[in-house]
C-alpha positions as CSV (number, residue, x, y, z in Angstrom):
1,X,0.0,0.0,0.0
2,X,1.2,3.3,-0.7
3,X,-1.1,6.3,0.3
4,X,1.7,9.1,-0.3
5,X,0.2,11.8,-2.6
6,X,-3.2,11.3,-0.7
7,X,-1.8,11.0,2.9
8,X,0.3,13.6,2.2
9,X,-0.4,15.5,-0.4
10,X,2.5,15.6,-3.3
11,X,4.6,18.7,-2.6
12,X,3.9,21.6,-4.9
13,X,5.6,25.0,-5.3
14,X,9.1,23.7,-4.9
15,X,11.9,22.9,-7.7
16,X,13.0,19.5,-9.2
17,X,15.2,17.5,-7.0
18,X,18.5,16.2,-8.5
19,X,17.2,12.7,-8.2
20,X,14.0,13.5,-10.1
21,X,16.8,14.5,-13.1
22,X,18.4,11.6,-12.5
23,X,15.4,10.0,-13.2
24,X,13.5,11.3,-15.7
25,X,11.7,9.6,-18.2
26,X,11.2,11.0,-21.7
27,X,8.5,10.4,-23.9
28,X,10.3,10.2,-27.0
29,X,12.7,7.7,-25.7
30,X,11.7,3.8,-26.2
31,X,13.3,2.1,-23.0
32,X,15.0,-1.5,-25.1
33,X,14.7,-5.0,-23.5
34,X,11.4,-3.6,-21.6
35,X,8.3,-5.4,-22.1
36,X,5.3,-3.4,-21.6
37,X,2.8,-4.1,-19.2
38,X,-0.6,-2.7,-18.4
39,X,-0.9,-3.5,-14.6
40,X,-4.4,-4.5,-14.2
41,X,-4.6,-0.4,-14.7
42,X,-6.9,-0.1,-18.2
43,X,-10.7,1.2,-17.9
44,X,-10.6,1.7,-21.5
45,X,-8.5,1.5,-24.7
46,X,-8.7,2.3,-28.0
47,X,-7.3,4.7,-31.0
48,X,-7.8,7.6,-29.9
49,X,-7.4,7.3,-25.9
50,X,-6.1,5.7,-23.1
51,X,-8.1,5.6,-19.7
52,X,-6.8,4.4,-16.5
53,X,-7.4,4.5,-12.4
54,X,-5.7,6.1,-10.2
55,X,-3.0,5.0,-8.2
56,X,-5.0,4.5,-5.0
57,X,-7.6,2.6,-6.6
58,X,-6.4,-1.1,-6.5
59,X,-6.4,-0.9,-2.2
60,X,-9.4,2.0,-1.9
61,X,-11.2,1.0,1.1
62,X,-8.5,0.3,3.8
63,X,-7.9,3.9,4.9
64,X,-12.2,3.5,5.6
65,X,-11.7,0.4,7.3
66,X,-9.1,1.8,9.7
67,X,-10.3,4.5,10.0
68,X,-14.1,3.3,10.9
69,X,-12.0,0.5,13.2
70,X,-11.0,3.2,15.3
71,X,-14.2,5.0,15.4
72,X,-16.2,1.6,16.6
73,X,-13.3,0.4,18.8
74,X,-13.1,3.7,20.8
75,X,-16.4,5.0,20.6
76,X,-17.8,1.1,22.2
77,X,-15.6,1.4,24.8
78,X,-16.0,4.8,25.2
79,X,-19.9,4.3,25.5
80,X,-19.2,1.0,27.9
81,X,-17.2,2.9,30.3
82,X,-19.6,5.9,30.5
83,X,-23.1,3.1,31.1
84,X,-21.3,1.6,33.6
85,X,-20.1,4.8,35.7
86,X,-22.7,7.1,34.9
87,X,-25.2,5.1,37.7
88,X,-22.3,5.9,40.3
89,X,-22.7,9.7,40.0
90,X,-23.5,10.9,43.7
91,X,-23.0,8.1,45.4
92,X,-20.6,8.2,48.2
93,X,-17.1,7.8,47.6
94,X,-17.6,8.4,44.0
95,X,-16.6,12.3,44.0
96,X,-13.9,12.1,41.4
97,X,-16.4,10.7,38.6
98,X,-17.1,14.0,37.2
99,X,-13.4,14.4,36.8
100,X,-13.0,10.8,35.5
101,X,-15.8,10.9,32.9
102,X,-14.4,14.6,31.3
103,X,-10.7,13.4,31.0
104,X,-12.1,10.1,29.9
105,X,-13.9,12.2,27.2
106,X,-11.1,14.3,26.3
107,X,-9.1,11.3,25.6
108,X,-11.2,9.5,23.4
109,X,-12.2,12.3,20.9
110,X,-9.1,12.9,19.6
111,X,-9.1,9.2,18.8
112,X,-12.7,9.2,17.2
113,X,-11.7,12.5,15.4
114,X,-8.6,10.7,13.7
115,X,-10.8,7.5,12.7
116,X,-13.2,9.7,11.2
117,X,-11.0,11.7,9.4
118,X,-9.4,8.8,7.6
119,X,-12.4,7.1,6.8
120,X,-13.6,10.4,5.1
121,X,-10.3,10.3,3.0
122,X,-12.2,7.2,0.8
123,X,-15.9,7.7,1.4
124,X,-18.1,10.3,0.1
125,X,-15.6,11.8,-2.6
126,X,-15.3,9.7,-5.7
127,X,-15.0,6.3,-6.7
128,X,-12.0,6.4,-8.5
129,X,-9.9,9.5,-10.1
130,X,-9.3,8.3,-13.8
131,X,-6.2,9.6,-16.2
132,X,-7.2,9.9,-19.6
133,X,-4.4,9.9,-22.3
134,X,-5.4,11.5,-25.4
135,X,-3.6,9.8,-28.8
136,X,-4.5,12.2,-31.1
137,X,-4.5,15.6,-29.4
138,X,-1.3,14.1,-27.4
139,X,-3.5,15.8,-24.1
140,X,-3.3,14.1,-20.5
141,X,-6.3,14.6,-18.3
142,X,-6.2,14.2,-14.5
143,X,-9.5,13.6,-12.5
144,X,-8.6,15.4,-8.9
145,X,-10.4,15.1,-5.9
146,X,-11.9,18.2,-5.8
147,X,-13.9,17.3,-9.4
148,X,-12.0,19.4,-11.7
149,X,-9.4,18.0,-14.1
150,X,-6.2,19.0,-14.7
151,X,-4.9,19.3,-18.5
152,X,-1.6,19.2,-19.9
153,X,0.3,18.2,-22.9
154,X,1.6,15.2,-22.8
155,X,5.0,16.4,-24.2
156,X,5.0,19.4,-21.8
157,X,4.7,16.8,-18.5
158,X,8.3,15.7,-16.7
159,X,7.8,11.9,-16.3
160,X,10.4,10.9,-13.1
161,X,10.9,7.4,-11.0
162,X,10.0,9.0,-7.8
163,X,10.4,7.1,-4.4
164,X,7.9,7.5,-1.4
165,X,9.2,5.7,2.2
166,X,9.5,2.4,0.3
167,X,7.9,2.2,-2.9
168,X,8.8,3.6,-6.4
169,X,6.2,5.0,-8.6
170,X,6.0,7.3,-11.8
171,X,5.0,10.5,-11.4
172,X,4.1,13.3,-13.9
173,X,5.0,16.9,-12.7
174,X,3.6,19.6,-14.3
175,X,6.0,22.5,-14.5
176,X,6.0,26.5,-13.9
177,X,7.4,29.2,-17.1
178,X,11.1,28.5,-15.8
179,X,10.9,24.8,-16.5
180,X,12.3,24.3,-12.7
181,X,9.2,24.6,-10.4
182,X,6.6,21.9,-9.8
183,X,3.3,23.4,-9.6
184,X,1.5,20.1,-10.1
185,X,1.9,16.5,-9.5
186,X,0.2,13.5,-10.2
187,X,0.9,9.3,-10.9
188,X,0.3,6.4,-12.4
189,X,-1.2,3.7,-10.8
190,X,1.6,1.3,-10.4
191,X,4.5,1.3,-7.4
192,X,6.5,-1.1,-6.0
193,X,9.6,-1.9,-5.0
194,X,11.6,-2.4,-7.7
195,X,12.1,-0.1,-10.7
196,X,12.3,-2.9,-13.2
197,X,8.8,-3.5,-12.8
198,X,7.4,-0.3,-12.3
199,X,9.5,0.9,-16.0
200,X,7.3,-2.2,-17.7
201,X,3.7,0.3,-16.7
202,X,5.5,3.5,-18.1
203,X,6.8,1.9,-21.4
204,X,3.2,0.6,-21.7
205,X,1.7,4.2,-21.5
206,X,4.8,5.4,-23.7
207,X,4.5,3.2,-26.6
208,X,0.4,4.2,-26.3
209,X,1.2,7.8,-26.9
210,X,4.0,7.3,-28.9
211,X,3.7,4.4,-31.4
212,X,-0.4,3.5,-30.6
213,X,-2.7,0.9,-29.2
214,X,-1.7,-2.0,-32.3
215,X,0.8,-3.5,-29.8
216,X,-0.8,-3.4,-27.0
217,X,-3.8,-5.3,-27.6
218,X,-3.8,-9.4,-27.7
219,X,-3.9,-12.3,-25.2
220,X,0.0,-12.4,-24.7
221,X,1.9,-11.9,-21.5
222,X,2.1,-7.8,-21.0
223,X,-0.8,-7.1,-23.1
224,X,-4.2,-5.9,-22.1
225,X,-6.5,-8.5,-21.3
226,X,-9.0,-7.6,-18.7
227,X,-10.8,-4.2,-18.1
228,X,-12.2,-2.4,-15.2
229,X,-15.8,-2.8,-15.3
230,X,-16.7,0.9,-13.8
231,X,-17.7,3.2,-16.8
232,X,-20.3,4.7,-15.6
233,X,-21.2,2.5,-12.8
234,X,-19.6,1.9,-9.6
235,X,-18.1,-1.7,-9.3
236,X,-19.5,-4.6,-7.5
237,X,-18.9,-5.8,-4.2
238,X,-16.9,-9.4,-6.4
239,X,-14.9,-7.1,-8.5
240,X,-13.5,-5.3,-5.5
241,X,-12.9,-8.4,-3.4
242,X,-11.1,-9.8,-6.3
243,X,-8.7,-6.6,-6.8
244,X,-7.6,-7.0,-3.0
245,X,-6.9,-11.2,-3.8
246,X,-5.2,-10.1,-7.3
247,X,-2.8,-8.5,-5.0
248,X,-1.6,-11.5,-3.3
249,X,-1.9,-14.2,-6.6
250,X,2.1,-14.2,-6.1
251,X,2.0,-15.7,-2.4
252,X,-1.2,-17.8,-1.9
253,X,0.7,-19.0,1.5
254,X,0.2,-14.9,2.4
255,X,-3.3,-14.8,0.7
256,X,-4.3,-17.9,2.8
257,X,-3.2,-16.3,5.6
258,X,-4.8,-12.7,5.4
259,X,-7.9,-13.9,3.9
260,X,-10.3,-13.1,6.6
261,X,-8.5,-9.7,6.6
262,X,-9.0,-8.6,2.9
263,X,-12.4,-10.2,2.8
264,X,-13.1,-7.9,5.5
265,X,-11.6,-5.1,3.8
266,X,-13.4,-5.9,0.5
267,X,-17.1,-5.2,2.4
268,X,-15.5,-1.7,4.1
269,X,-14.3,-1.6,0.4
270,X,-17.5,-1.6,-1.1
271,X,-19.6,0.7,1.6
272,X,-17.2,3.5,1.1
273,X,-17.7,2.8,-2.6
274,X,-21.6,3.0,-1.8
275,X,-20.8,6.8,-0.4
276,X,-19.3,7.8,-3.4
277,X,-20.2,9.6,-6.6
278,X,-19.2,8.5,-9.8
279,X,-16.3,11.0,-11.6
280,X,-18.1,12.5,-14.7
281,X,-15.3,14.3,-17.2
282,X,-16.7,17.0,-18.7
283,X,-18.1,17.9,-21.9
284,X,-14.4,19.6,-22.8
285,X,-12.8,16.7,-22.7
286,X,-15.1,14.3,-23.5
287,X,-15.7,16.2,-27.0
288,X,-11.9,15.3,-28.0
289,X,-12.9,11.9,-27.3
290,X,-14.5,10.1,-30.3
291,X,-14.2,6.7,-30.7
292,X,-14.1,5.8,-34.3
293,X,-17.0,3.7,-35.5
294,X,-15.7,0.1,-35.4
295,X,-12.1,0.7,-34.1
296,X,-10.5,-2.5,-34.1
297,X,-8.2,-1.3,-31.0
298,X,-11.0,-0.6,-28.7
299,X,-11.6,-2.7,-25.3
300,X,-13.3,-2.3,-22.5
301,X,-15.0,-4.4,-19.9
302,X,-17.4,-6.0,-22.7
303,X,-14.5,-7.9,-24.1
304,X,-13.1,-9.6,-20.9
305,X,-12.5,-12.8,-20.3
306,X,-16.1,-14.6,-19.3
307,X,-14.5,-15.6,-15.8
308,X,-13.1,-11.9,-15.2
């Protein structure tokens, strides 16, 4: 999991670091030996655009399930404490109740105010904050959590490996007149802990914008096979249990083990999914958005696999 950019926010208003140069990726530049892959990552794909989720998508839901574990956990003891003492008020002996109860109070709100905080960071915003990338007016376009989008050029973004407390993850920084200062940031949806396999998701986007969707589509290893079944809908309660499994298809003996825990996380999953509004993008971008009447590059959900 890797909440940085949400929880905090991506620094703004500050200059490149040396290791973003260091690490910069350039459009124009085909990475060799690098076979592209599409991370589980595509809503949509066709000719003329690319759309994908958001980088805090694929584990959505476990901020609310913290967060609302706190809330119950404090708030039932909290309520426990208070049915069991209140009766004792004015009896003898019991002076210091009154004191007891207040400080008891004090501590716990903090704790409920924290809970509910987090859990607000996933519920009643959106369901997911799609990217659109834009073949043939070379356009990117950010869904952000406030509703509006963000639009750049794609050849005007500077694509860098950047590194959170563990994870490495592509980011695209939008910069000032000087060329130096960030004044936006966003990212793709894959991170990890290796750069190898984070370079496979950019030289999948890369070769999109670059060289088209021909490649890309097909039932080979790298290419896109399955969809996210969300345009226009929210997802159901099977897809998002099965996103938190995906996760773990590398170490069944760890997906045996937490089980019970992502199940659990799947139904939090899905309630704060329930709070949510669907992202609309508007009429702006959707206008530069024509799908060509039979476009033999376009997928979706329609054309996954019958068991996906």
């Amino acid at each position: 999991m890797d909440y940085y950019g949400q929880l905090p926010k991506y620094p703004i208003n500050r200059p490149l670091t040396e290791d973003e140069r260091a690490d910069q990726l350039k459009q124009k530049q085909k990475l060799k030996d690098v076979e592209p892959h599409y991370n589980l990552s595509v809503i949509r794909i066709n000719s003329t655009y690319l759309e994908i989720v958001d980088k805090f998508y694929v584990w959505k839901g476990m901020m609310f399930f913290i967060g609302m574990f706190f809330v119950i956990l404090v708030s039932g003891f909290y309520l426990i404490t208070i049915i069991d003492l209140i009766p004792k008020l004015g009896e003898s002996g019991q002076e210091d109740l009154p004191l007891v109860l207040a400080a008891m109070t004090v501590m716990c709100l903090p704790f409920i105010g924290v809970g509910i905080w987090l859990a607000l960071l996933e519920s009643f915003t959106y369901t997911h904050y799609p990217i659109i990338l834009n073949r043939k007016t070379r356009m990117v376009h950010v869904f952000q959590r406030n509703g509006s989008v963000l639009s750049v050029p794609w050849d005007d973004i500077f694509f860098a490996f950047n590194k959170s407390v563990h994870d490495w993850n592509i980011r695209g920084h939008v910069l000032g007149t000087d060329g130096v200062t960030v004044k936006e940031t966003f990212s793709f949806p894959m991170f990890g802990d290796r750069k190898d396999m984070i370079v496979r998701y950019w030289e999948f986007v890369r070769r999109y914008m670059e060289e088209g969707p021909a490649k890309l589509i097909g039932h080979d290893i790298g290419k896109v096979e399955t969809c996210h079944p969300i345009i226009g809908r929210r997802e159901s309660f099977k897809w998002g249990l099965l996103g938190f499994y995906a996760q773990f298809e590398s170490w069944p003996f760890w997906l045996l083990i937490l089980y019970p825990f992502l199940t659990l996380c799947g139904i939090f999953r899905y309630l704060a999914m329930l709070t949510c509004d669907k992202p609309e993008w508007p009429k702006r971008v959707l206008d530069t958005c024509i799908i060509e009447p039979g476009d033999p590059y376009e997928r979706d959900a329609r054309h996954n696999p019958p068991n996906a």
